[in-house]
Residue, then its C-alpha position, 0 to 999 in steps of 0.5 A: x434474301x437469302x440467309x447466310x450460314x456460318x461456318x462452325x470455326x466462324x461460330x466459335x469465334x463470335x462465340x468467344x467474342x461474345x463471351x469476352x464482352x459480357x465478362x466485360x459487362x460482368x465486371x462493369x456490373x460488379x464495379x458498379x455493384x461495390x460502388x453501392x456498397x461503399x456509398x451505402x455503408x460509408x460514413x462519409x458524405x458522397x453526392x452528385x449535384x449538376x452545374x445548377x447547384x441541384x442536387x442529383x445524387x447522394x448516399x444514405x449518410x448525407x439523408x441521415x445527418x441533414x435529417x430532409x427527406x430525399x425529395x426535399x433535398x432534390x427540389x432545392x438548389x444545395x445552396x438553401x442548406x450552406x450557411x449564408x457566410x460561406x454560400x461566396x466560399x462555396x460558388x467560388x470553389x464551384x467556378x474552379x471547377x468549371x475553370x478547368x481545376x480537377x479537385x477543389x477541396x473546400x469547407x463549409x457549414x451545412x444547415x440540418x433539418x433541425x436548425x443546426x449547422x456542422x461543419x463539413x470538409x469537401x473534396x470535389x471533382x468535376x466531369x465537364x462532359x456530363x455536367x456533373x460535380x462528384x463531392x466527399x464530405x466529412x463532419x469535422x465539426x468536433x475536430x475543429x472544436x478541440x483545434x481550437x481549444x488546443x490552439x488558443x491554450x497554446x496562445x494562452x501560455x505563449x501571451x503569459x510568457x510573452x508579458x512576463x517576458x520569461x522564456x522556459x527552455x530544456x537541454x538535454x545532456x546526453x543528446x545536446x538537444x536544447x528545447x525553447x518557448x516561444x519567448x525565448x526565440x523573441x528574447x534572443x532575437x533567433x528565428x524560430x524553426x531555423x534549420x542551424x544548430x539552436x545550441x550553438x547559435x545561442x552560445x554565439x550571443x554570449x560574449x567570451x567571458x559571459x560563455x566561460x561563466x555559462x560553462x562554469x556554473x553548468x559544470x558547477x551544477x551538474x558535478x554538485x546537483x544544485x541549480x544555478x543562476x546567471x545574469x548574462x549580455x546578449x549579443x545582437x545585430x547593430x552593436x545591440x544587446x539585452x539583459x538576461x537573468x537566468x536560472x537552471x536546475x539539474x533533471x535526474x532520473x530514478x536512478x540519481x543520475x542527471x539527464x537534463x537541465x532545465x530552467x527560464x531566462x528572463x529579459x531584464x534589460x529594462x531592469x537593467x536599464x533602471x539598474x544602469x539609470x540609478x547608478x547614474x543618477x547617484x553619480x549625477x545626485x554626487x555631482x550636483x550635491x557639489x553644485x546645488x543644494x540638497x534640496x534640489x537633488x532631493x526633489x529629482x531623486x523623488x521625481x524618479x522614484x515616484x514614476x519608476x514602474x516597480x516598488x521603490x522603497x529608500x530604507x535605513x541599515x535597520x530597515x525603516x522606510x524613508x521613501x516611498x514611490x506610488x508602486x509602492x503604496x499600490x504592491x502593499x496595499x498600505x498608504x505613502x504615510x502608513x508606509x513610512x511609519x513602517x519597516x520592511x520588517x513590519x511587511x514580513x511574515x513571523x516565519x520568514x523574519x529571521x531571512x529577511x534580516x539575513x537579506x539586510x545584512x548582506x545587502x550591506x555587505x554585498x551591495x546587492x541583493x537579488x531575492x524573493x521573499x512573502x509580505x503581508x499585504x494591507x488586507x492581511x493576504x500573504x504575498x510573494x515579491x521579488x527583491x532587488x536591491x543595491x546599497x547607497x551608503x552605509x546607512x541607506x539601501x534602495x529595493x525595487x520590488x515586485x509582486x510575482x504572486x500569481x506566476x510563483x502561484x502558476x509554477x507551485x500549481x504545475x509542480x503539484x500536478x506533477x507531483x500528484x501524478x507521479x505519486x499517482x502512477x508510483x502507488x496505483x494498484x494495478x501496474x503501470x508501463x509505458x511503451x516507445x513503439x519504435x523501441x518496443x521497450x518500456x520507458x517508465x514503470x510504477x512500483x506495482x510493475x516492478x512487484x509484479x514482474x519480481x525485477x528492479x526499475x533498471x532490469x525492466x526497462x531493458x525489456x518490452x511487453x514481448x520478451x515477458x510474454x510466452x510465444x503463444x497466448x491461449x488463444x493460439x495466436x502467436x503473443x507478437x501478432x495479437x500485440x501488434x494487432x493490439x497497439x495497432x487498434x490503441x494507436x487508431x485511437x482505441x482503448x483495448x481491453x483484453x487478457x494477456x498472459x506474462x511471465x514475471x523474472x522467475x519464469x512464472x505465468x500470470x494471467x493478466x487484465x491489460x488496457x492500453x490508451x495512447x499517450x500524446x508525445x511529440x515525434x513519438x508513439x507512446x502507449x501507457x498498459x495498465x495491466x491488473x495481476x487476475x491470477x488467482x481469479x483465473x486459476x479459480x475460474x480454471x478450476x471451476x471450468x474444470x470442474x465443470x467439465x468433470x461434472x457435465x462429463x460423469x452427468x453426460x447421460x443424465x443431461x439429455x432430456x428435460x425430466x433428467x436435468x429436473x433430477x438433477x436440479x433437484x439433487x443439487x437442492x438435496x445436496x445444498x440441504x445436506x451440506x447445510x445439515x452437515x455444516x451443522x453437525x460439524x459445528x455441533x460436533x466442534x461443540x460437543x469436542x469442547x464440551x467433551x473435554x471439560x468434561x473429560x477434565x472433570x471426570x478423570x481429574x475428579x478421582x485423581x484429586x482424591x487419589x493425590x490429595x489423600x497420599x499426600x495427606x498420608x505421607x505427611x502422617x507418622x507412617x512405616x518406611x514400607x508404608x511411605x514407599x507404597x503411597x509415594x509409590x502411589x502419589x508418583x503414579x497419581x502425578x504421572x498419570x495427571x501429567x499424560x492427561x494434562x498432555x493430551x488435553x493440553x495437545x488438544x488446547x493448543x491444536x483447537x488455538x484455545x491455549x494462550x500464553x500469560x506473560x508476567x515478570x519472570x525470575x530466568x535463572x531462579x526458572x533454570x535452577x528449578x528444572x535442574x533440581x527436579x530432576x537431580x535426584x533421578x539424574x544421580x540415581x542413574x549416575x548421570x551428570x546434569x548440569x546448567x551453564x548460563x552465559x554470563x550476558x544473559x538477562x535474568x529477569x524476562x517476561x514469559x511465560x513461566x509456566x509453559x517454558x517450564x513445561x518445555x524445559x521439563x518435557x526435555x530434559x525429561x527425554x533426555x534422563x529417559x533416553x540416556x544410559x550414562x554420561x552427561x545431560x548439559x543444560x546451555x543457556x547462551x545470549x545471541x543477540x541484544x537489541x536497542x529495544x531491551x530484547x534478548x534473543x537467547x539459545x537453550x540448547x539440552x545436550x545429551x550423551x544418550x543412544x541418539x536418534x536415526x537421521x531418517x527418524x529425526x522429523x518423525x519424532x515431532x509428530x503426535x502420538x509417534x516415538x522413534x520406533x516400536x522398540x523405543x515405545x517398548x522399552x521407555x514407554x510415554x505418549x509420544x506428546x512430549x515433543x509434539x507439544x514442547x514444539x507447539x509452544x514454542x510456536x505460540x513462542x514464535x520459535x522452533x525446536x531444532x535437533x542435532x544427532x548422530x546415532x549412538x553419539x547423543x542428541x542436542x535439541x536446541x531452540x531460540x526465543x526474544x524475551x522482553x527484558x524485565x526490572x529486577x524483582x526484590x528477593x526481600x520483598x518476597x521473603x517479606x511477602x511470605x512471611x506476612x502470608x505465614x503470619x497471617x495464616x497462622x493468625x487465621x488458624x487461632x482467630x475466632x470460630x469460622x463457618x465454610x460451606x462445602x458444596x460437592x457431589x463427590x464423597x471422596x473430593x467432599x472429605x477430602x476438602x472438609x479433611x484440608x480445610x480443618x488442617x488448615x483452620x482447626x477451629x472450624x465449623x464445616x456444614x456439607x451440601x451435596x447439589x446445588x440446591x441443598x447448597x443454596x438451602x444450607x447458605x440460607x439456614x446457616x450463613x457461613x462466612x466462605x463457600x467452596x463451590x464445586x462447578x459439574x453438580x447434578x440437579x443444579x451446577x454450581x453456576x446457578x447455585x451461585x447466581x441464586x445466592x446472590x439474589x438474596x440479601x446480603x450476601x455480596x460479601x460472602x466469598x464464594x470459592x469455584x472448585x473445579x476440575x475444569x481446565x478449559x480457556x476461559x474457565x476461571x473468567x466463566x467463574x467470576x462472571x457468574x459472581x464466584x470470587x476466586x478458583x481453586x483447580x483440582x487435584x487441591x493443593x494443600x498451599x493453594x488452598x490455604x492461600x485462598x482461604x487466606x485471602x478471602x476469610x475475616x480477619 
């Protein structure tokens, strides 16, 4: 047979007829490809069982939760692994199927190779041409767990409302949404879910004048923010009605404004029922009183009593029980005679006696009562009862009671939860918001948020977490994507940590921790943020990277093999080593300062002391006029040069924060004429007019330091002599302000009419070390410490020196400062104290002979002490030592009554001098007197430590001096 050639037209068509058809099995392939894949990689359950109950098929998810192998599950029918209870559920599912129904969705619980059984959701479908069922399963073991949960503690709440017959309800005042319990739609009769408008079907229950008092209380509560309470009819189909006692208290929001009322109704017409009862049974008791005897009406009154449901007590005006029904006895625990021996006063608490009283004295007033109120049970418990109460006569009152023990138990517990968690949410650390997803803006904020953001409650719930976010984020992305993208994952149920950055009220960046969690609400998508402010960390994590960056950068090269990074390694271990080296020598060198400066002190201050000491002993000798002006000459320039050491290291002190100030009781105005006649006589040589003027207002006894202000008074109005030519320089003291807590803020202000200061010179002349300008130094001279240091004092002083000046028009340098106001200080007590320290001291001159010790390596600061001590005690006998060996070996040889020791001695100082001569016998009561040029912090307490008994500074003083010897030598 011969074979038939194609034409070429005719080949190109089964050629695209070919290739349409494998693109069609392609694309099968690939469907069939991706149907794996999701069977494979889901978490649900798929498989494929035949109309024999056989399994076919099934996806490795199924394998994995059942735990058989995949033999197993293809040798047994599926109905060996369904619990035996729903095998029926199952095959009645199945012939549904088979009936024609396309999709069967049913559950069942499915038995794991483990015994255990889940539970699991099925959605079928049937393919009758191949006899195959396809089914998708999922676990909803746990989902039916929490539905059951949340279903019974509905029921739970419900069945308590339910016995209690209390309904609780919410109206919302700016939407007139009204929210009910379920009891309440029972209490009312009114379907629940009814599509009529609850609030207006509730108020058509009321009659007209129990709706007036409704709307009458409500606008009463609202306009007062009190709750209010109502008992009311309500109207029921057939000519029924109910009782029912209501209460409602106003909701405000953080801004005092009401936005809601809430409260529970309560179906009393039971009580009421009793209530209506009683009444007629006191008109039939009346009536038959008329008829019958006492006796009889008495037996029915107690008939009643005794099986009436609540607490029937019968009681006197004064309280004192006459009856009592078995309730009764039951409530309180006590026995029907025990009861009747007692009063309602007996069965209150002390705490709540006075109100019981106050309820007693109403009731007979009112004729009613309506209260709850504590009671002591029998077994000593402190319970709650709800009193209600009507008066029989003048002399007898009946009370229904109530034990409400658990339910007030329930609402106190509710309310402190809630209490707990605002307080919680209030005063968390980290910011807490809450998000409306539909509103994108926050609906409630803690006081963290508020701190964070820098805005009031009001401002940030206007806003949302978008409008303080910038339009990117570091990431690139745009702020409203990634958020969206966030919430997005917190609404699925995730709990997203990430890093955000915000922007608080100014405008400022702040890198953010934020985690969101979802809130549940009803009808609404809520999301709480806790956002945690990291700053700080960031901008130290920045720095670090930073750095980092700098240093791989300048160590690019160095990094490239091995051996180069091992350098490096170990040049960071050199550098750690030289940092620890140098964070020593720093340390020792701080030492070395201190030490430098004690000895700094002692060193200059020891010549000074002889200088000072001698021209003053010389000036009070019988000297020629020219004599005396060269040593005064001499003595103010010892003291001049003191005051610019005392400056520099007293600059030192305070810039080192070892200065601290003595605050004692304080003579102000005694301080203030002491300064001004200081300067008197150099003011009038200039023919310059210093004066003070002192507020009439201002205290004159404080607690300061008298000394460091002095030293403030002094450096400036020791300028302003300086600087002024001619005029004035006016010392003003003024009372600013007096506070409750006897505190005086009070102005000193030094005004003068000098050359004034340049405005560009005016900060720099604060500094250390620095005056206004060359010529300044030139022509005044000084250190340039004087203001530097009057404003560090007052720094310690919590103050600040301030300046007002024009060039060539003056200066006012002024300052402010709170002083504790003090007691006044007796001027006869001082003048009594002094004349006793004269007469004492002219005494120790003529007593018997002395012995002291003078222990100083310095000739002249030797003589100079030995030369003080016979001016003041002529009669003594003076021995010398000149180290502090020779000191304890004269102490030993000649036990004198008083040493003076110096400290800074060669071969021993005076420290250990003086701890030797305590280790002898005897010589604890020897007064041992430090002589020191040291001025250090601490420097007098080092001295007393090492068991000297007082402290004498250099240069000596002559007063000082006597004043010590006074003190410690025999009398």
């Amino acid at each position: 047979m011969k074979e038939t050639i194609l034409s070429v037209e005719e080949l190109l068509q089964k050629t695209k007829k070919l290739e349409l058809e494998l693109h069609k099995l392609q694309k099968k392939e690939d469907s069939i490809v991706n149907f794996e894949f999701f069977t494979r990689e889901t978490s649900d359950f798929i498989c494929v069982t035949d109309f024999n109950t056989y399994f076919k098929e099934f996806n490795p998810a199924f394998i994995n939760k059942l735990g058989y192998s995949k033999r197993e599950l293809l040798q047994n029918s599926y109905l060996n692994y369904i619990h035996p209870d729903d095998i029926d559920k199952t095959n009645k599912a199945l012939q549904k199927l088979l009936q024609g129904t396309t999709s069967v969705n049913f559950e069942n619980r499915t038995l794991k190779k483990n015994g255990e059984y889940f539970l699991v959701q099925w959605t079928t479908i049937v393919n009758l041409s191949k006899k195959l069922i396809y089914a998708i399963g999922r676990d909803i073991t746990e989902i039916k767990k929490i539905q059951e949960k949340l279903i019974a503690s509905e029921n739970l709440l419900n069945d308590a409302q339910k016995i209690a017959k209390i309904g609780s309800w919410e109206f919302n005042l700016i939407t007139n949404g009204l929210i009910w319990s379920d009891e309440l739609f029972r209490i009312f009769e009114i379907p629940k879910g009814s599509d009529e408008d609850l609030y207006t079907n509730y108020l058509t229950h009321f009659t007209p004048e129990d709706r007036e008092m409704l709307n009458n209380k409500i606008s009463e509560s609202i306009a007062n923010k009190i709750p209010y309470k109502i008992t009311h009819k309500v109207l029921l189909p057939n000519n029924r009605f109910k009782w029912v006692y209501g209460t409602g208290i106003p909701v405000v929001n953080k801004n005092g404004d009401i936005i809601a009322l809430r409260g529970i109704a309560q179906d009393i017409t039971e009580k009421k029922r009793i209530e209506e009862e009683i009444i007629a049974k006191e008109k039939e008791v009346a009536e038959i009183k008329e008829k019958k005897q006492e006796q009889e009406s008495n037996a029915k009154f107690r008939n009643y009593v005794e099986n009436a449901p609540d607490g029937v007590f019968v009681a006197n005006e004064k309280g004192f029980f006459l009856e009592v029904n078995p309730a009764a006895t039951k409530i309180t625990g006590f026995s029907k005679r025990g009861l009747l021996k007692m009063s309602l006063q007996d069965l209150t608490p002390p705490a709540a006696l006075v109100s019981v009283i106050a309820d007693l004295d109403a009731l007979l007033q009112k004729g009613v009562l309506n209260v709850i109120r504590p009671f002591i049970h029998k077994n000593g418990n402190i319970r709650c009862w709800s009193i209600d109460a009507v008066k029989l006569s003048e002399v007898q009152v009946l009370l229904f009671v109530k034990d409400v023990t658990e339910r007030i138990q329930i609402i106190e517990s509710l309310r402190e939860k809630e209490e707990r968690f605002r307080i919680l949410v209030e005063n968390a650390p980290e910011a807490l918001v809450v998000i409306d997803m539909e509103e994108q803006k926050f609906v409630t904020v803690s006081q963290s948020a508020l701190a964070l953001f820098k805005m009031t409650e009001k401002e940030l719930l206007q806003l949302g977490p978008i409008d303080l976010s910038p339009k990117y984020q570091p990431n690139g992305l745009l702020s409203t994507e990634l958020a969206d993208e966030k919430f997005s994952e917190a609404i699925a149920g995730g709990k997203p940590t990430f890093e955000w950055i915000h922007t608080d009220s100014k405008g400022k960046a702040l890198f953010c921790d934020v985690r969101l969690v979802r809130l549940p609400a009803e009808n609404k998508t809520l999301i709480r943020a806790s956002v945690i402010d990291i700053t700080e960390r960031k901008l130290m994590e920045m720095e670090l990277i930073s750095a980092k960056e700098k240093a791989e950068d300048n160590e690019k090269d160095l990094l490239i093999k091995y051996i180069e990074y091992e350098e490096i390694n170990e040049k960071l271990k050199q550098t750690n080593a030289a940092l620890t080296k140098a964070k020593q020598q720093a340390e020792e060198a701080n030492k070395a300062k201190s030490n430098f400066l004690s000895n700094m002190s002692h060193e200059i201050r020891t010549p000074l002391n002889g200088i000072v000491g001698f021209t003053d002993l010389l000036m009070k000798t019988n000297l020629e006029k020219n004599q005396l002006e060269y040593m005064s000459t001499i003595n103010v320039s010892a003291n001049s040069l003191m005051e610019i050491i005392n400056d520099i290291l007293d600059f030192s002190k305070i810039e080192s924060g070892k200065l601290e100030l003595y605050i004692e009781q304080t003579d102000l105005y005694d301080l203030l004429h002491q300064v001004i006649d200081l300067f008197k006589h150099q003011a009038n040589l200039k023919n310059i007019d210093l004066s003070l003027n002192i507020d009439d207002k201002v205290p004159q006894y404080i607690y300061a330091d008298s000394i460091r202000f002095k030293q403030i008074l002094v450096n400036l109005i020791s300028n302003a002599l300086k600087f002024t030519s001619f005029g004035f320089i006016r010392l003003d003291v003024d009372l600013v302000k007096m506070s409750k807590k006897d505190k005086s803020t009070i102005k000193f202000s030094i005004k003068d009419s000098g050359i004034g200061i340049k405005q560009y010179n005016q900060k720099k002349i604060f500094h250390s070390f620095v005056q206004e300008d060359n010529a300044t130094s030139k022509k005044f001279g000084g250190t340039g410490l004087g203001l530097a240091i009057s404003n560090l004092l007052l720094e310690l002083m919590k103050s600040n020196l301030q300046l007002k000046s024009k060039y060539g028009d003056g200066s006012d340098f002024f300052f402010f400062i709170k002083f504790k106001k003090a007691k006044s200080i007796s001027d006869s007590f001082v003048e009594l104290n002094n004349y006793t320290i004269q007469r004492e001291v002219n005494a120790l001159k003529n007593a018997n002979v002395l012995k002291v010790l003078i222990v100083e390596d310095n000739k002249i600061n030797l003589f100079l002490a030995k030369t003080l001590v016979k001016r003041i005690i002529p009669n003594v006998i003076i021995f010398e030592a000149r180290d502090g060996n020779e000191g304890v070996a004269q102490f030993e040889l000649n036990r004198p009554d008083l040493i003076l020791m110096d400290v800074q001695m060669p071969i021993k100082n005076g420290y250990e001098a003086t701890i030797e001569i305590r280790k002898l016998k005897k010589t604890k009561k020897i007064p041992i007197i430090a002589l020191t040029a040291g001025i250090m912090v601490g420097e007098k307490d080092k001295c007393l430590e090492y068991g000297m008994n007082d402290y004498v500074s250099k240069p000596i003083i002559e007063s000082d001096l006597e004043a010590i010897l006074h003190k410690w030598l025999p009398q």
